[in-house]
NUVONU-563940 format. One record per atom (N, C-alpha, C, O, CB): y negated, x negated, z; atom name. Coordinates in steps of 0.05 Angstrom, whole numbers, plus 32768, in hexadecimal, padded with zeros to 4 digits. Each point is the difference from the previous one (the first is absolute). Glycine has a CB too. Example, Ala and Ser with C-alpha at 12.3 -4.5 7.8 and 13.67 -1.06 7.14 Angstrom:
NUVONU-563940
y->8072&x->7EF8&z->809C&site->N
y->7FE8&x->8012&z->8000&site->CA
y->7FE8&x->7FEE&z->8000&site->C
y->8000&x->7FEB&z->800D&site->O
y->8017&x->803B&z->800C&site->CB
y->7FD4&x->7FE1&z->7FD9&site->N
y->7FE8&x->7FF0&z->8001&site->CA
y->7FEA&x->800F&z->800E&site->C
y->7FEA&x->7FF6&z->8004&site->O
y->8023&x->7FF2&z->7FD1&site->CB
***
This chain:
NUVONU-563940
y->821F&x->7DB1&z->7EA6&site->N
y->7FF8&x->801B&z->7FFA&site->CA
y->7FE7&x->8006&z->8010&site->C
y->7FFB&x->7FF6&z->8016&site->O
y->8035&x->8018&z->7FE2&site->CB
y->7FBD&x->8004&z->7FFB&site->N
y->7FE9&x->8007&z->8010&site->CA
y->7FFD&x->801C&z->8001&site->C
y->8005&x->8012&z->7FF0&site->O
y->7FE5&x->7FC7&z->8005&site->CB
y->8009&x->8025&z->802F&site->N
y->8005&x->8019&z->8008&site->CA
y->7FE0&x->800F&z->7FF8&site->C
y->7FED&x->7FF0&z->7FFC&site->O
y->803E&x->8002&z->802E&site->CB
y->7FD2&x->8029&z->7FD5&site->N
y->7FF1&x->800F&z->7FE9&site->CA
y->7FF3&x->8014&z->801D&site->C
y->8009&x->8014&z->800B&site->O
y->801C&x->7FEA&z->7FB9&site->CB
y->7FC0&x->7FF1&z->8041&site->N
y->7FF3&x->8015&z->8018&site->CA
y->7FE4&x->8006&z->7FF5&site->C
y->7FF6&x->7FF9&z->7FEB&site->O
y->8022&x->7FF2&z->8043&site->CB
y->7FDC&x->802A&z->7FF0&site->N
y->7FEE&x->8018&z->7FF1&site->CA
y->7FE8&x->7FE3&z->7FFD&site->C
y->7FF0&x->7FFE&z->7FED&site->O
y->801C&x->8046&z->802E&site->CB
y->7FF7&x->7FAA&z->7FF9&site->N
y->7FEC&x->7FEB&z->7FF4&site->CA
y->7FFA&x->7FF4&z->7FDE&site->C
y->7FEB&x->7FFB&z->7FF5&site->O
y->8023&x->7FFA&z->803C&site->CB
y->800A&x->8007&z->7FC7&site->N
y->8001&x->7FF8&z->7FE4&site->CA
y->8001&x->801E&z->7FF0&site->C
y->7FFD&x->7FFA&z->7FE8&site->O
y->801D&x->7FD2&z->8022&site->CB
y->7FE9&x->804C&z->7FF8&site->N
y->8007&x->800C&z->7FF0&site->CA
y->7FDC&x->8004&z->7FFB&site->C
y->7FF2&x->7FF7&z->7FEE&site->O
y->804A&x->801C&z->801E&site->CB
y->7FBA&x->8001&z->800E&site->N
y->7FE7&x->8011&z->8000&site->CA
y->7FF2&x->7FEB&z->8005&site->C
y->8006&x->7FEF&z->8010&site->O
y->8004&x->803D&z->7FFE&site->CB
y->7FD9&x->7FD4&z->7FDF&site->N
y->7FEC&x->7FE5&z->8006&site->CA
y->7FF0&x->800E&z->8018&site->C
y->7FF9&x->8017&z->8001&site->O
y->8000&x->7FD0&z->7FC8&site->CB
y->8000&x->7FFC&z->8052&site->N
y->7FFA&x->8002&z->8015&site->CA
y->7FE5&x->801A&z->7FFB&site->C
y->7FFF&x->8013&z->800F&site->O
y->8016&x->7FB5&z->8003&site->CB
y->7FD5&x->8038&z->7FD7&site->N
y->7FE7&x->800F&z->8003&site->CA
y->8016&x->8023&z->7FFC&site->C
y->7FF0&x->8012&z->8000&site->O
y->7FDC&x->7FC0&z->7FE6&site->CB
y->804A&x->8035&z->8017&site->N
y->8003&x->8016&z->7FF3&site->CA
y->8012&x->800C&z->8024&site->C
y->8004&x->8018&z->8005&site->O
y->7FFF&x->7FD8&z->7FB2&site->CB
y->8002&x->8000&z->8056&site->N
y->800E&x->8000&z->801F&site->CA
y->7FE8&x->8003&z->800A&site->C
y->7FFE&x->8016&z->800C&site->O
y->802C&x->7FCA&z->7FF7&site->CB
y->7FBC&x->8010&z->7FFD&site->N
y->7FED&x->800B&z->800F&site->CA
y->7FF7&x->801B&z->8002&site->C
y->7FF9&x->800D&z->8013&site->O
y->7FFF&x->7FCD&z->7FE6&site->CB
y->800C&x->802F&z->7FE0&site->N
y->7FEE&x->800D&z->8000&site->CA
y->8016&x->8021&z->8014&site->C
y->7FF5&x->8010&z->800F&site->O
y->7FE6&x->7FD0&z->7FB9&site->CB
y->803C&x->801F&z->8032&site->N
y->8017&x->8012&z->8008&site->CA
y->8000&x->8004&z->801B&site->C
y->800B&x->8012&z->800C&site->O
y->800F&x->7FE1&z->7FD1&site->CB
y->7FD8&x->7FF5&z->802E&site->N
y->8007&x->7FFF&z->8024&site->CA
y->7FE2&x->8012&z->8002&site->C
y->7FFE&x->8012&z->8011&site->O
y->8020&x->7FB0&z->8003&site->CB
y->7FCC&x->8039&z->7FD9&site->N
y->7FE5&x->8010&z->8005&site->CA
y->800B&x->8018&z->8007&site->C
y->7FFF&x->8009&z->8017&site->O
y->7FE0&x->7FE3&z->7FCA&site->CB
y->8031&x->8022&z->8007&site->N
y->8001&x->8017&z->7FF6&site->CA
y->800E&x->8011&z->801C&site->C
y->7FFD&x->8017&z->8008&site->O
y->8006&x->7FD6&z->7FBE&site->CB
y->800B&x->8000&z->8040&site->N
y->801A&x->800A&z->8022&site->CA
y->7FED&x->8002&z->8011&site->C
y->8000&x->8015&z->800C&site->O
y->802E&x->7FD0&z->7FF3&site->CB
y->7FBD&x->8007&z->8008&site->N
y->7FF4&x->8006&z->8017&site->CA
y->7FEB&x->8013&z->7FFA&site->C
y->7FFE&x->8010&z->8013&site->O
y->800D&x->7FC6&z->8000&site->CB
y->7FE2&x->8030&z->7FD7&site->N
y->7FF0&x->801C&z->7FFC&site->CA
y->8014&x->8019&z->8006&site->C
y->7FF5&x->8014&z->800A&site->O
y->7FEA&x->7FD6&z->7FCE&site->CB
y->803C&x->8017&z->8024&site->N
y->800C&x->801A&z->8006&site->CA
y->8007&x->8004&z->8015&site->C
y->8001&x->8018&z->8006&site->O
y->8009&x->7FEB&z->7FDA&site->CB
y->7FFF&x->7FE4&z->8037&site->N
y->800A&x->8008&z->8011&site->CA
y->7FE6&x->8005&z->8017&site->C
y->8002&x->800C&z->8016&site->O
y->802E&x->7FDE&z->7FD8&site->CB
y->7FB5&x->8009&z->8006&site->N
y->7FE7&x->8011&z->8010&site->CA
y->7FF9&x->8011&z->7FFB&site->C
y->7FF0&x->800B&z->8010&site->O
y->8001&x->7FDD&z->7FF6&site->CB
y->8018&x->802A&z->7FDD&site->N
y->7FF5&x->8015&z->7FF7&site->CA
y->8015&x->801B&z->8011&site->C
y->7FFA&x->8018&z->8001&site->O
y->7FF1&x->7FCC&z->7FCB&site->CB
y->802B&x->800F&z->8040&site->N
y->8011&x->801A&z->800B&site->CA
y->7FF7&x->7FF8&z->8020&site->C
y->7FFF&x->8013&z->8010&site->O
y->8033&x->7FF4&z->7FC7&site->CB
y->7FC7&x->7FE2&z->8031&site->N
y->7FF6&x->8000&z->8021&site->CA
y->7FE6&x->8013&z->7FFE&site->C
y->7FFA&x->8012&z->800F&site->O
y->8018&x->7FB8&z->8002&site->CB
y->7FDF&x->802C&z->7FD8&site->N
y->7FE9&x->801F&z->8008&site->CA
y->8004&x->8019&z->7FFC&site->C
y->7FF0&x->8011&z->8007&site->O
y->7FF3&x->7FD7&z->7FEF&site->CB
y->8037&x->801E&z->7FFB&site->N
y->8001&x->8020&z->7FFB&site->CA
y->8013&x->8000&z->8019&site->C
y->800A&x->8015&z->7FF8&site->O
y->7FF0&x->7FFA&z->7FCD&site->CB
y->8016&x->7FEB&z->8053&site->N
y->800C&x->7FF9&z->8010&site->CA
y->7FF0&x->800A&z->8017&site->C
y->8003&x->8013&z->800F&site->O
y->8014&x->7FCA&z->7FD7&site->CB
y->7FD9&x->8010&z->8017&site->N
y->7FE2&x->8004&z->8024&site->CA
y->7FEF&x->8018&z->7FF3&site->C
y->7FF7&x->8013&z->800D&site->O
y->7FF8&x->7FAC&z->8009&site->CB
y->800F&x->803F&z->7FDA&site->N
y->7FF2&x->801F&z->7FF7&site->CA
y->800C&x->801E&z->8011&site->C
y->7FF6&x->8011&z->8010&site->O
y->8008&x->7FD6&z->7FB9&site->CB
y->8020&x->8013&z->8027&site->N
y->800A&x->8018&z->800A&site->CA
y->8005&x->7FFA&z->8020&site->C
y->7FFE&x->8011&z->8011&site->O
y->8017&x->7FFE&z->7FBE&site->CB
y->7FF1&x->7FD9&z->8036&site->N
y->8001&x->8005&z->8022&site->CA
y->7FE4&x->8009&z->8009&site->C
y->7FFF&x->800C&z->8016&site->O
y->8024&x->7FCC&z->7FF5&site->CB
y->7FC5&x->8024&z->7FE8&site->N
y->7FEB&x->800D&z->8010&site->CA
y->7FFC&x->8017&z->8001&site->C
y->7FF6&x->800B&z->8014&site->O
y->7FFA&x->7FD7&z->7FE6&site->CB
y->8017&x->802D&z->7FED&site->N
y->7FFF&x->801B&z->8002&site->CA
y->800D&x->800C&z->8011&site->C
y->7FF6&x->8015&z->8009&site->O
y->8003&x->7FE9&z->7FD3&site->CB
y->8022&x->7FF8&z->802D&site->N
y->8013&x->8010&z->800C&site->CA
y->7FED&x->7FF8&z->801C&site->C
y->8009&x->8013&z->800D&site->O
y->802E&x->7FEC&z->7FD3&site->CB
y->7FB9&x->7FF5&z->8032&site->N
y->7FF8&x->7FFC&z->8015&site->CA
y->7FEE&x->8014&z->800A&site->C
y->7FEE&x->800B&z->7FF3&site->O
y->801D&x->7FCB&z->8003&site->CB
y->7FF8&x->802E&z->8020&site->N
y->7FE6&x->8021&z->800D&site->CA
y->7FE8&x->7FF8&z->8006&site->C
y->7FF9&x->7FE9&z->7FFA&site->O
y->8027&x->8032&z->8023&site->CB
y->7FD5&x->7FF1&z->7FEB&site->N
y->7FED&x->7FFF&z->7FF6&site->CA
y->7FF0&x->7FF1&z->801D&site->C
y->7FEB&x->7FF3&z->8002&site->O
y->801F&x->8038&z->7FD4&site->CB
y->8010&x->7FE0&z->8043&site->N
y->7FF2&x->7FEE&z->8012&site->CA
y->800A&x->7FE1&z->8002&site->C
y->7FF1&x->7FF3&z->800F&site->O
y->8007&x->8038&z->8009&site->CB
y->8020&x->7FC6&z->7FDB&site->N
y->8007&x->7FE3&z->7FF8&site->CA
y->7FEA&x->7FFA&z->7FEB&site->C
y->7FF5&x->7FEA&z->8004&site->O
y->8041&x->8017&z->8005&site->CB
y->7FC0&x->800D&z->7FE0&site->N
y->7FEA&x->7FFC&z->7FF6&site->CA
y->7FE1&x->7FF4&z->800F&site->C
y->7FF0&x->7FEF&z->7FF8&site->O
y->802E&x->8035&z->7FEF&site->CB
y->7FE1&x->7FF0&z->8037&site->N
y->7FEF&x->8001&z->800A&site->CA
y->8000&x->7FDC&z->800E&site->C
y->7FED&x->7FF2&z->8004&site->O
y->8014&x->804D&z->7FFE&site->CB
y->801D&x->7FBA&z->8004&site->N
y->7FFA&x->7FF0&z->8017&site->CA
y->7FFB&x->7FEB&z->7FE3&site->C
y->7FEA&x->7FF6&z->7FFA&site->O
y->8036&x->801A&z->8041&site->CB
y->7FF5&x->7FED&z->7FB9&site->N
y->7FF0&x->7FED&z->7FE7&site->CA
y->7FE2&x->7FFB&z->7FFC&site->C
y->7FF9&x->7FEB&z->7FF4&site->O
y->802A&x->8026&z->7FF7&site->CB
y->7FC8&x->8004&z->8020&site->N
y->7FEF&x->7FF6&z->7FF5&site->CA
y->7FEE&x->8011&z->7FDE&site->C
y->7FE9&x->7FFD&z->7FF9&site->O
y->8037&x->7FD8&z->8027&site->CB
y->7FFA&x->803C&z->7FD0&site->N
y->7FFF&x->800A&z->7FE8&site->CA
y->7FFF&x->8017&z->8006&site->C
y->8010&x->800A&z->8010&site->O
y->8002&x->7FD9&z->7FD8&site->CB
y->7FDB&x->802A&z->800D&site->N
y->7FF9&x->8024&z->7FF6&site->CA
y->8010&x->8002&z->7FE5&site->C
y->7FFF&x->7FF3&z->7FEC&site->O
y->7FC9&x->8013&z->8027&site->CB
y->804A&x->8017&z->7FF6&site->N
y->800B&x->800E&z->7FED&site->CA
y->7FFC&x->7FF3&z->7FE4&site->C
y->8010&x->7FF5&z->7FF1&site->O
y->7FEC&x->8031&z->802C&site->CB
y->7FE3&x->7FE1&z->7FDF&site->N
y->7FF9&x->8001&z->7FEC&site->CA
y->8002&x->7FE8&z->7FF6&site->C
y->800A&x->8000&z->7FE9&site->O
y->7FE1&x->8022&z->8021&site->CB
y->800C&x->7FBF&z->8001&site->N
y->8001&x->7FF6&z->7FFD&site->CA
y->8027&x->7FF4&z->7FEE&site->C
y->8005&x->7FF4&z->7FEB&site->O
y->7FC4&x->8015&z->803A&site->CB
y->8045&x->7FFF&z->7FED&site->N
y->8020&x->7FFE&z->7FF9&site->CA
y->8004&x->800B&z->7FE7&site->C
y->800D&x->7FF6&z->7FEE&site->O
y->8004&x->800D&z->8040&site->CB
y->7FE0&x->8016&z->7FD2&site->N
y->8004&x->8014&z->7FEB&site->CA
y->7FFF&x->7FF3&z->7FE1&site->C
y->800F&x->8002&z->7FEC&site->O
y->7FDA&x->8021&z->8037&site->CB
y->7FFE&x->7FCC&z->7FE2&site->N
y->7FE8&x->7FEA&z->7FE8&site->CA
y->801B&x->7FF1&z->7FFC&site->C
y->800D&x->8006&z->7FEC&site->O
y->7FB4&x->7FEE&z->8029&site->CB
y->804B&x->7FF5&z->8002&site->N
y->800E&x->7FEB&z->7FF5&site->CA
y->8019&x->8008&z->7FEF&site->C
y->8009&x->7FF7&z->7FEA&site->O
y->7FE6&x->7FEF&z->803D&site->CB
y->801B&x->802F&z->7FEB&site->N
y->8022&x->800E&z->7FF0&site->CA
y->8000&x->800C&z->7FE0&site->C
y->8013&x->8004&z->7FF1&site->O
y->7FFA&x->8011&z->8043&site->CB
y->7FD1&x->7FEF&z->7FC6&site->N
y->8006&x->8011&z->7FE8&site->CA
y->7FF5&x->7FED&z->7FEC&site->C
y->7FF8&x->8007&z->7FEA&site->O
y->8005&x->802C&z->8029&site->CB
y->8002&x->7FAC&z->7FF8&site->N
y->7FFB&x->7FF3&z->7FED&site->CA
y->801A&x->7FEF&z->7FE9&site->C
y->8011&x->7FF4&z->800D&site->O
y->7FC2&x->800B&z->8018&site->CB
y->802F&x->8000&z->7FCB&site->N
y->801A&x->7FFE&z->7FF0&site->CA
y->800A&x->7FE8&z->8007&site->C
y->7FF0&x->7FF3&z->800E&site->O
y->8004&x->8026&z->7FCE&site->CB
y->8024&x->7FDA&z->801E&site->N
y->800D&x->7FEF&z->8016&site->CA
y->7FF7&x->7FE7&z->7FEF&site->C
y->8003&x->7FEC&z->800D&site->O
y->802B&x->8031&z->800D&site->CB
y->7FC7&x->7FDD&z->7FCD&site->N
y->7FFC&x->7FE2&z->7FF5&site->CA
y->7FE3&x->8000&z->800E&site->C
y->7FF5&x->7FEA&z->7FFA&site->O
y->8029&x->8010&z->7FD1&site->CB
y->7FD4&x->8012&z->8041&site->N
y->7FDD&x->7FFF&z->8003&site->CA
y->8003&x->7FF3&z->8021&site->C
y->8010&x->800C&z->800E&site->O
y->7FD7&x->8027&z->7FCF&site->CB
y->800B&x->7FB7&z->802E&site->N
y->8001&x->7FF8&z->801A&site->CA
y->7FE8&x->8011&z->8014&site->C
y->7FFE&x->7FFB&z->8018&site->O
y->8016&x->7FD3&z->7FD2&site->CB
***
């Protein structure tokens, strides 16, 4: 009897392309993730960072697929 795995079922290019698809999303929620942790930061942890408000302001209101 033969056993029936995702190797033989799904052809290897259609697994690649599915593992793409997992890792674009799970970067697309780490940047809407650090986004919002930056916003929530004051303005003087901002300061020691190195980042102006404004600057934080620019990265958080950029939409989460854009790097």
């Amino acid at each position: 009897m033969s056993t029936m795995t995702l190797e033989t079922i799904v052809p290897r290019s259609d697994r690649l392309h599915w593992r793409q698809v997992k890792q674009t999303v799970v970067e697309w929620r780490r940047r809407a993730r650090s986004r919002a942790e930056l916003m929530s930061l004051s303005d003087r942890n901002l300061h020691g960072l190195g980042v102006s408000r404004a600057t934080a302001n620019g990265e958080a209101s950029k939409p989460f697929w854009m790097s």
